[in-house]
C-alpha positions as CSV (number, residue, x, y, z in Angstrom):
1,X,0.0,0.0,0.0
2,X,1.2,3.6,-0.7
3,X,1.6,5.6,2.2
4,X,-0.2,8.7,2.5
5,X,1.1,12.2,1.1
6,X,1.0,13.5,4.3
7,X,3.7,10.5,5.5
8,X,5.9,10.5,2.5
9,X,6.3,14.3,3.4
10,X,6.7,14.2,7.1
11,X,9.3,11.0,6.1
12,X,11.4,13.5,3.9
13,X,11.4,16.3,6.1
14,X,13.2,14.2,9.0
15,X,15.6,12.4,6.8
16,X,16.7,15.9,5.2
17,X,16.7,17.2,9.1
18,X,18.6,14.6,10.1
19,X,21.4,15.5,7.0
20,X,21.5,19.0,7.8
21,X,22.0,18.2,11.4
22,X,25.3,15.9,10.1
23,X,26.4,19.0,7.8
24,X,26.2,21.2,10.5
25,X,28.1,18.7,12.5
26,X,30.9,18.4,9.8
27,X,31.1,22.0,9.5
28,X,32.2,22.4,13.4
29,X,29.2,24.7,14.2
30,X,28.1,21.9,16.6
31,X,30.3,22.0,19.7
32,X,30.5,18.6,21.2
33,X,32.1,19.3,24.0
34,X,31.7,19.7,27.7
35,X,34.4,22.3,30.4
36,X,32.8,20.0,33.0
37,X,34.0,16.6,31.6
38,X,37.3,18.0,29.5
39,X,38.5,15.4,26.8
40,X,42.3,14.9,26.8
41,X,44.4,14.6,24.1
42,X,47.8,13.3,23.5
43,X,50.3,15.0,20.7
44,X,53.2,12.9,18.8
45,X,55.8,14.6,17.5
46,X,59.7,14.5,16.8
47,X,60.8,18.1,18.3
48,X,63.5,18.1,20.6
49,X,66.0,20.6,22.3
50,X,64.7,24.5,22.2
51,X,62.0,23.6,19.8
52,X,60.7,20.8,22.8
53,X,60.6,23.6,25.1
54,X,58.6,26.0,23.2
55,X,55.6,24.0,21.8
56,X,55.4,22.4,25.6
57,X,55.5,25.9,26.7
58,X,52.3,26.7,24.5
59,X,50.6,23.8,24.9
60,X,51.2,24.4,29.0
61,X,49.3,28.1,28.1
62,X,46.3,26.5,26.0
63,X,45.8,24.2,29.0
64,X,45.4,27.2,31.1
65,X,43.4,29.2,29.2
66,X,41.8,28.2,26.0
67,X,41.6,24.4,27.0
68,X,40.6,24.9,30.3
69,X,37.2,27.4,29.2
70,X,36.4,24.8,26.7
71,X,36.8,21.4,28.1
72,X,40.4,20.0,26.4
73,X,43.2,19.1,27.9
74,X,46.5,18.2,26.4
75,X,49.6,16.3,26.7
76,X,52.7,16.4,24.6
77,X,55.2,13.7,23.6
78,X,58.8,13.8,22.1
79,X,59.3,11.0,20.0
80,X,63.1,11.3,19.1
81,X,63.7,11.8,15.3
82,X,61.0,12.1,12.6
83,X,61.8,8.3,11.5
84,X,61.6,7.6,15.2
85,X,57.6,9.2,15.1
86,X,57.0,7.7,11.9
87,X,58.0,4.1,13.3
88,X,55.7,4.4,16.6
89,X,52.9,5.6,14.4
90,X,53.2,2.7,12.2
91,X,53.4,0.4,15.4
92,X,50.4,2.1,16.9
93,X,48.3,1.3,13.4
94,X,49.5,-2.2,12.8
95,X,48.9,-3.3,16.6
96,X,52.5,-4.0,17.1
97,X,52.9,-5.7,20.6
98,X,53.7,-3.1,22.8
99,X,52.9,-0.6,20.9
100,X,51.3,2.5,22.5
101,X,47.5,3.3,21.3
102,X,47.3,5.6,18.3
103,X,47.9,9.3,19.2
104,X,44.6,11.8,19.1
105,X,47.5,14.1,16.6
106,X,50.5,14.0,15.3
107,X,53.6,15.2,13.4
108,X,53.7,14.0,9.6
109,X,55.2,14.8,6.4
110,X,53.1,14.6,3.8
111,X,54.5,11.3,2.2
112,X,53.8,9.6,5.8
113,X,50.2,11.1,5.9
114,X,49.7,9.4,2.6
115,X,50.1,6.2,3.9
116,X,48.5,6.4,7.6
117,X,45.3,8.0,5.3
118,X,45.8,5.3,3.0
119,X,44.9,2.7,5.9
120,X,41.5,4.9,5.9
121,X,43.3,5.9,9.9
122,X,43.0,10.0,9.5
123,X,40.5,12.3,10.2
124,X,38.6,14.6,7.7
125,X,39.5,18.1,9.3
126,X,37.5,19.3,6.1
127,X,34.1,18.1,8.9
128,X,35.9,20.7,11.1
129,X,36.5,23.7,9.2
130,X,35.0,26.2,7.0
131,X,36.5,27.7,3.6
132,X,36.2,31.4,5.7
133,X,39.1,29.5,8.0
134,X,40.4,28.0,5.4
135,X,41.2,30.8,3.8
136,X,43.2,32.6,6.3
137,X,45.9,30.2,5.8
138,X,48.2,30.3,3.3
139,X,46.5,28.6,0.2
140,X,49.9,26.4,-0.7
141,X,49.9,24.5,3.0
142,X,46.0,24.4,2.5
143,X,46.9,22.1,-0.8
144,X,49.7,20.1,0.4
145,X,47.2,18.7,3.1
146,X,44.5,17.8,0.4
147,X,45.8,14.3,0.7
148,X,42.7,12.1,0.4
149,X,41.3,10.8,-2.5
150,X,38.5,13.1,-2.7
151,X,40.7,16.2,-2.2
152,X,39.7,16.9,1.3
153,X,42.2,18.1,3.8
154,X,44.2,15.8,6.1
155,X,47.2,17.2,7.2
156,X,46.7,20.7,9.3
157,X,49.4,22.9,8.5
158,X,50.9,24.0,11.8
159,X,54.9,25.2,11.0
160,X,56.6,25.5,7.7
161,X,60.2,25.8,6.3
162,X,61.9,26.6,3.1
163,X,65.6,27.1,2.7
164,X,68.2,29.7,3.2
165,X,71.8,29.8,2.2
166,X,74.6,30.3,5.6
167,X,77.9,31.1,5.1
168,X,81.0,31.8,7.7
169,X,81.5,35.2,7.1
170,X,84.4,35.7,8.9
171,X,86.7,33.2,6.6
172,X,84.5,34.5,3.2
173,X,85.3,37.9,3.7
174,X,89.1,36.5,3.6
175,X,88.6,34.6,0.6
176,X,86.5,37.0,-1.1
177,X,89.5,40.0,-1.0
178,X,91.8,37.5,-1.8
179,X,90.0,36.1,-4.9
180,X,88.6,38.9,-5.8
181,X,84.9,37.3,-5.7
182,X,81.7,38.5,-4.1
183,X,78.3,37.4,-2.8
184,X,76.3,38.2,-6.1
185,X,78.2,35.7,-7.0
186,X,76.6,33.4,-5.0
187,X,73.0,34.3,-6.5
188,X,72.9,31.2,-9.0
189,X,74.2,27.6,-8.8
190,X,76.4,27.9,-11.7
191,X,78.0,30.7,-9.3
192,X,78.7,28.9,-6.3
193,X,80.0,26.1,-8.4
194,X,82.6,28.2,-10.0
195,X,83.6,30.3,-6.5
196,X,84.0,26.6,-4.8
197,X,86.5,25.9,-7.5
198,X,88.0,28.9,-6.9
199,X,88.2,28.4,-3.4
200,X,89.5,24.6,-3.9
201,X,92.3,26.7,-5.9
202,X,93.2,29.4,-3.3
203,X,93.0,27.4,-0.4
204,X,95.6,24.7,-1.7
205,X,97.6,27.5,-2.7
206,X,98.3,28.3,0.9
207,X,100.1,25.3,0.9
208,X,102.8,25.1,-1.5
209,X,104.6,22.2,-0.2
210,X,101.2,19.5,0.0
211,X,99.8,19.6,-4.1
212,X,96.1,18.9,-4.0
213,X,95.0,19.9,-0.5
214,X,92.4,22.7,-1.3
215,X,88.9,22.5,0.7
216,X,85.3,22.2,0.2
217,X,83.5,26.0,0.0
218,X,79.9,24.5,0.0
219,X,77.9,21.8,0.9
220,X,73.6,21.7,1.3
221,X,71.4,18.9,3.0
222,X,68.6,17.4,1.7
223,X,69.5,16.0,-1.7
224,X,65.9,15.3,-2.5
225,X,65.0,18.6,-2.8
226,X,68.0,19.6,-4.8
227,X,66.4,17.4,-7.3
228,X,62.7,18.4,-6.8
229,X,63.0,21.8,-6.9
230,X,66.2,22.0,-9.3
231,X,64.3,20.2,-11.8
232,X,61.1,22.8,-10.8
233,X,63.3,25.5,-11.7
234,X,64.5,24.4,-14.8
235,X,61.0,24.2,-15.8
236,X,60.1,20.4,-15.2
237,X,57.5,18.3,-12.7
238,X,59.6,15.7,-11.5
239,X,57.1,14.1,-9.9
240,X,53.0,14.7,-11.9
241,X,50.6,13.1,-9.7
242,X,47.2,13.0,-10.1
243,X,44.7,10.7,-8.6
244,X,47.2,9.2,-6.6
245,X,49.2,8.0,-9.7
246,X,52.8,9.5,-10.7
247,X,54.2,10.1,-13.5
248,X,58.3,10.6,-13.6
249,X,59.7,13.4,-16.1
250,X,63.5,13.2,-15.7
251,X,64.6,14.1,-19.2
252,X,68.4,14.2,-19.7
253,X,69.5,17.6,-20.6
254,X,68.1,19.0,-17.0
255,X,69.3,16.2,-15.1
256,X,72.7,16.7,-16.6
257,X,72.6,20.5,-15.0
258,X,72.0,18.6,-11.7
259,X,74.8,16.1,-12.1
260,X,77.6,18.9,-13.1
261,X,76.5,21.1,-10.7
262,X,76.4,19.3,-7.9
263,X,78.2,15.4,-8.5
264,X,81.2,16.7,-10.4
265,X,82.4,19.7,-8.0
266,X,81.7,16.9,-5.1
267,X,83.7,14.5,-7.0
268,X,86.5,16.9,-7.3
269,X,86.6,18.3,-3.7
270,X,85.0,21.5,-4.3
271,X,81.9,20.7,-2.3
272,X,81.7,18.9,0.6
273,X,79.7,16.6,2.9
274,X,81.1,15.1,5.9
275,X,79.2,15.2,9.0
276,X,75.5,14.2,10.1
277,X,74.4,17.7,8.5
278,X,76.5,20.7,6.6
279,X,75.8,23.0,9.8
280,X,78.9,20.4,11.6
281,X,80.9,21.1,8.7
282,X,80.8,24.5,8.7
283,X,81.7,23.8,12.6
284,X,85.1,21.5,11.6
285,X,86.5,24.3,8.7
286,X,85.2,21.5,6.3
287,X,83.1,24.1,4.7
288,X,82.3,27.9,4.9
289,X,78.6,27.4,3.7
290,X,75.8,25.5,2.8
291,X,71.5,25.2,1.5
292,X,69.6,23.8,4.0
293,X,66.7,24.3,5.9
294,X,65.3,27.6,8.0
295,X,65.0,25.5,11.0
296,X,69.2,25.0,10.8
297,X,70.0,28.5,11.8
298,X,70.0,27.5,15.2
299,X,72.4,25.1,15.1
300,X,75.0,27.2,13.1
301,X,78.0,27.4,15.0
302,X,79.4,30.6,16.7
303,X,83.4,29.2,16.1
304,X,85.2,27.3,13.5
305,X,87.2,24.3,15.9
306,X,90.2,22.8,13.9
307,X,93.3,20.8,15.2
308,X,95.2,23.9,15.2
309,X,93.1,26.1,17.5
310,X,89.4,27.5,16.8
311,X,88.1,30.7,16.0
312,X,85.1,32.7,16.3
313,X,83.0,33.8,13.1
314,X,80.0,35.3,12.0
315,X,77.6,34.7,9.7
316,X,75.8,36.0,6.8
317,X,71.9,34.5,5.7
318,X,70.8,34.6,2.1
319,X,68.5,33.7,-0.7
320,X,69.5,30.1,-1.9
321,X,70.9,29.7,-5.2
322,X,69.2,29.2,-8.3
323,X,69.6,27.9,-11.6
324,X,71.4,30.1,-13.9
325,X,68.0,31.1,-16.1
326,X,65.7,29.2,-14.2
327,X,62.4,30.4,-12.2
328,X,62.3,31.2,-8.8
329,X,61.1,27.9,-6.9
330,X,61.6,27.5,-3.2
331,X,60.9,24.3,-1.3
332,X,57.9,24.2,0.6
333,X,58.5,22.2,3.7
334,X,57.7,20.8,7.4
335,X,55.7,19.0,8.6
336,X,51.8,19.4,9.5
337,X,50.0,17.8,12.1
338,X,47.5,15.3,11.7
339,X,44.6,13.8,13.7
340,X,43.9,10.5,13.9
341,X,40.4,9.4,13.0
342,X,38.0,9.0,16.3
343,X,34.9,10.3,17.3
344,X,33.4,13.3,17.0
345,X,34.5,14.7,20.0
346,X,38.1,13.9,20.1
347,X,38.6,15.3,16.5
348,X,36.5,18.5,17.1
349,X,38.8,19.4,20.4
350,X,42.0,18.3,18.2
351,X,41.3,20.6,15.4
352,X,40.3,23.6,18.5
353,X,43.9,22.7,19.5
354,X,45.4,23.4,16.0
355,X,43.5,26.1,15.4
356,X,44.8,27.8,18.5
357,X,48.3,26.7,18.1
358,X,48.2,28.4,14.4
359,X,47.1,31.9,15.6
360,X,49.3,34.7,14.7
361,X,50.7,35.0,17.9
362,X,51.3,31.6,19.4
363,X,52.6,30.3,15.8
364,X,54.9,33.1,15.4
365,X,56.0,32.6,19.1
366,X,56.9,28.9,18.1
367,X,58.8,30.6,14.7
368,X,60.4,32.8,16.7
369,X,62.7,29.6,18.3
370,X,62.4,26.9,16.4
371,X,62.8,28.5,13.0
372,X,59.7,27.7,11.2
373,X,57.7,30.2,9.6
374,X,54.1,31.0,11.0
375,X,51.2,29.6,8.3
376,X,48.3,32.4,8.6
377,X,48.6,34.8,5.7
378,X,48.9,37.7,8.2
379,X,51.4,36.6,10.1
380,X,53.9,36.2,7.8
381,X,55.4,39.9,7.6
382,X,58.4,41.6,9.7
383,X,56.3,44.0,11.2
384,X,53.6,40.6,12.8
385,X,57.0,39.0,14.2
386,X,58.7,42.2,15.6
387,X,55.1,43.1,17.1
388,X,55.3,39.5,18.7
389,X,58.3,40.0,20.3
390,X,57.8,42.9,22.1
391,X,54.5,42.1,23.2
392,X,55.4,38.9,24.2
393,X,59.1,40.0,25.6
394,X,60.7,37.0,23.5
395,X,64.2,36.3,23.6
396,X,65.3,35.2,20.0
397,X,68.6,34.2,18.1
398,X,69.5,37.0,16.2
399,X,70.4,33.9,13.8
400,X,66.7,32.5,13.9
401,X,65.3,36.1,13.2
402,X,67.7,36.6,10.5
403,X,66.9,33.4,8.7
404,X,62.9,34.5,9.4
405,X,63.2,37.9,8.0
406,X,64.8,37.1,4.9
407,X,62.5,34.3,4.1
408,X,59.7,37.3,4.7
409,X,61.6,39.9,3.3
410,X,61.6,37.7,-0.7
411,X,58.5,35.5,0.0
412,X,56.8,37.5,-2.1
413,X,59.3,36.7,-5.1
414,X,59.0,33.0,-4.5
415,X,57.0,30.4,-6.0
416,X,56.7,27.4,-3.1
417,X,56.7,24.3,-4.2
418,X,56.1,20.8,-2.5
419,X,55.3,17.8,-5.2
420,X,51.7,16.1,-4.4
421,X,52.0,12.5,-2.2
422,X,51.8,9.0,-4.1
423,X,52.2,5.8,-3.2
424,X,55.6,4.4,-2.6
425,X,56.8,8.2,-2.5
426,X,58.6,8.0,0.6
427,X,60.8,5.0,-0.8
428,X,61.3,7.4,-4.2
429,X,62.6,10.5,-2.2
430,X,65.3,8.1,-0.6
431,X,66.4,7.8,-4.0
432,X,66.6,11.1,-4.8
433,X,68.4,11.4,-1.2
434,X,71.1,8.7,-1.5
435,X,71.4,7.5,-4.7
436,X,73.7,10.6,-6.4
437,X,75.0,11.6,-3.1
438,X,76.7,8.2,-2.3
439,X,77.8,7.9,-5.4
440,X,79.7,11.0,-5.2
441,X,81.3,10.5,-2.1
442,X,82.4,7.0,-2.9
443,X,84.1,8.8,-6.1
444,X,85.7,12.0,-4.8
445,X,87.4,9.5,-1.9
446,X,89.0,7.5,-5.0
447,X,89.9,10.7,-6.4
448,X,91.2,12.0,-3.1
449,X,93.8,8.8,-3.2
450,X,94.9,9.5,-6.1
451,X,95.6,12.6,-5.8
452,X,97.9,12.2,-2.8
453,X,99.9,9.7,-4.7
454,X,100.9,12.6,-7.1
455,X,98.2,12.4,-10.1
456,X,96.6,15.6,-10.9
457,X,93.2,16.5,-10.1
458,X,91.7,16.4,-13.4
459,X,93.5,13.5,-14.5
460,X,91.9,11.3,-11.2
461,X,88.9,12.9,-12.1
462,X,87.9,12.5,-15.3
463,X,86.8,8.7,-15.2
464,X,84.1,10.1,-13.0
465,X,82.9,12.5,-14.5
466,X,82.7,12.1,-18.3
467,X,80.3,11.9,-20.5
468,X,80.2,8.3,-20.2
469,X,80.1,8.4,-16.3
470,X,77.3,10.5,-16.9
471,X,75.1,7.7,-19.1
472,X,76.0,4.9,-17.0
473,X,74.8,6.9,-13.9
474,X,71.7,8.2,-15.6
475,X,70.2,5.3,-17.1
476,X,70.4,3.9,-13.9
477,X,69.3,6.3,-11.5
478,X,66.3,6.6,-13.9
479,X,65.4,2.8,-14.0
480,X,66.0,2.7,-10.2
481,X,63.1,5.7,-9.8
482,X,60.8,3.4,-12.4
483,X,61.5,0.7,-10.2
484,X,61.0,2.2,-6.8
485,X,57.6,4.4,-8.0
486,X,56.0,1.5,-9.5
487,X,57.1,-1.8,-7.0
């Protein structure tokens, strides 16, 4: 039998009342929580040191104000080194034995994200805020956390990085008189390349007696995004993904600008890399500077400590380098903070949490020691920092603001670019990270011996880096990225 108008109608009306009540939930107008029974939450993530120190320090102050008129509470946990979080996470999800629970948020890179949301174990922070919030943020972190499959946002961006160029100014300033260079020099690739050689040249010429023993000028961390954004500059996607699905552009010609600018001056002692991170080899005299991230200002060293005695220095912070012609990318980096999928309640006070953490103030606060720049539109601007630190009477590394205020000072000349997640991306960017790298180093030591056994420099080198060297190596590394991206 039909049912009567009247109940087909009254049917519809509380079906479509009980949707709007769910979109009204998943828009975050629905507050689900409780000051008289306060929902705690526990935070994962791989700070440690001065950067430890100040998130605890903000998350103590939320407690005692924000959380405590709303009903969350939180608690913060170190867990060593990134690959140390990203191993507990990944015990946490598979039930390892002994494994603690799943964290209500964590730290996570986007490739790590991809994989936890993947295992359908993330929360839709797209249920929790509006496109007005939204749209506060800067819209390039907004994207990089787009992760899932239906392009809504998983990763909540809470502290960002790019990369600056540091350089001991104490011993440049000798070798710039002496060889007659200067910092614009420094402004493309192609020029640091050629002032390393000339500092390989003047440096062993201080030492007339030992042939050969000129040093390193330059060194930079993070070979992946060498290649990423190299390649970006030069005007190619490494890395297309859409849907999920990658596509690998490495065509010759740019990778070849990589490989001479970066494997050859290694192989021939021009560029360096010796310890843990370019920051100790500016430290040991290895090198006098280096590309790495914002966040290493901190841990540039004050003196130069050799056998013979140490010295102090200063410092100068620039622009990185770019290709000679090519357009002005800058890595978009740092990780975001994700929230595991719950209930209603725990997500809702989670994204409160982030939402507070990322206001102007407490984010730049957080910048203002650990080196990562705030993620709020407004906030990123000289005058919104300087404001901060009087207000808030903040003690800062003149190092850390000098890193922050340059970033700020060209951001609006940059392009940012991060390259979208896809599956097995993490194992791909290890590639990119070791593959060249090691092969370098394993090459420049050969050249090394044979130069102390009275060859010349560019007769031990040029096995290594000849055209041929340069096939064998490419049509490798290439089939090695094929193999990796599609296993």
């Amino acid at each position: 039998m039909k049912k009567p108008r009247c109940a087909e109608k009254r049917g519809f009306l509380g079906i479509l009342a009980a949707v709007l009540a769910l979109g009204l939930a998943g828009c975050g107008s629905k507050n689900p929580l409780d000051p008289k029974k306060p929902v705690s939450l526990t935070v994962w993530h791989y700070y440690n040191g001065s950067q430890q120190a100040a998130f605890d320090t903000l998350v103590e102050e939320f407690n005692d104000t924000t959380g405590r008129e709303k009903g969350i509470y939180v608690e913060s946990y170190s867990q060593g080194s990134v690959s140390d979080l990203e191993a507990a996470v990944q015990d946490a999800i598979n039930g390892k034995v002994g494994a603690d629970i799943m964290p209500d948020i964590f730290s996570s890179y986007a490739d790590t994200a991809y994989e936890v949301e993947q295992a359908g174990a993330l929360a839709n922070l797209s249920d929790y805020l509006d496109q007005e919030e939204l749209d506060h943020y800067v819209n390039s972190y907004i994207e990089e956390g787009r992760i899932a499959t239906d392009g809504t946002l998983r990763i909540f961006p809470t502290a960002k990085s790019t990369e600056i160029m540091m350089i001991n100014k104490t011993d440049w300033d000798v070798f710039a008189a002496a060889a007659g260079v200067s910092l614009e020099d420094l402004d493309t690739i192609e020029g640091v390349v050629a002032a390393a050689q000339a500092y390989y040249e003047w440096t062993d010429s201080l030492t007339p007696d030992i042939p050969g023993d000129g040093k390193a000028f330059y060194g930079r961390d993070a070979m992946a995004n060498y290649f990423i954004i190299g390649m970006q500059q030069l005007g190619v996607e490494m890395f297309h993904v859409e849907n999920g699905e990658v596509t690998l552009n490495v065509p010759r010609d740019e990778i070849f600008r990589l490989w001479e600018n970066y494997y050859v001056p290694l192989v021939k002692g021009y560029f360096g890399a010796y310890g843990s991170f370019r920051s100790d080899d500016v430290k040991t005299g290895d090198i006098l500077a280096y590309t790495g991230s914002t966040t290493s200002a901190m841990y540039f060293p004050s003196q130069v400590e050799l056998d013979s005695g140490s010295h102090a220095i200063d410092y100068i912070v620039r622009m990185p380098p770019v290709f000679k012609g090519g357009q002005n990318y800058a890595v978009q980096q740092g990780a975001g903070m994700v929230v595991s999928k719950s209930d209603q309640q725990h997500e809702y006070a989670a994204v409160e949490f982030l939402k507070w953490f990322t206001q102007t103030e407490n984010n730049l606060q957080f910048g203002c020691v650990s080196g990562y720049l705030p993620v709020l539109k407004e906030a990123s601007s000289i005058q919104k920092l300087d404001q901060v630190i009087e207000d808030r009477n903040l003690e800062v590394s003149p190092k850390t603001y000098d890193c922050l205020t340059t970033i700020m000072d060209n951001i609006a000349d940059l392009t940012p670019y991060t390259n979208k997640s896809f599956k097995n991306g993490i194992e791909v960017r290890k590639v990119l990270e070791y593959n060249l790298a090691d092969l370098a180093a394993e090459n420049h030591t050969a050249v090394e011996a044979a130069v102390k056994q009275g060859v010349s420099l560019e007769k031990a080198a040029a096995p290594y880096v000849s055209q041929e060297a340069f096939t064998a190596w490419y049509t490798s590394f290439v089939q090695t990225l094929e193999t990796t991206a599609n296993k």
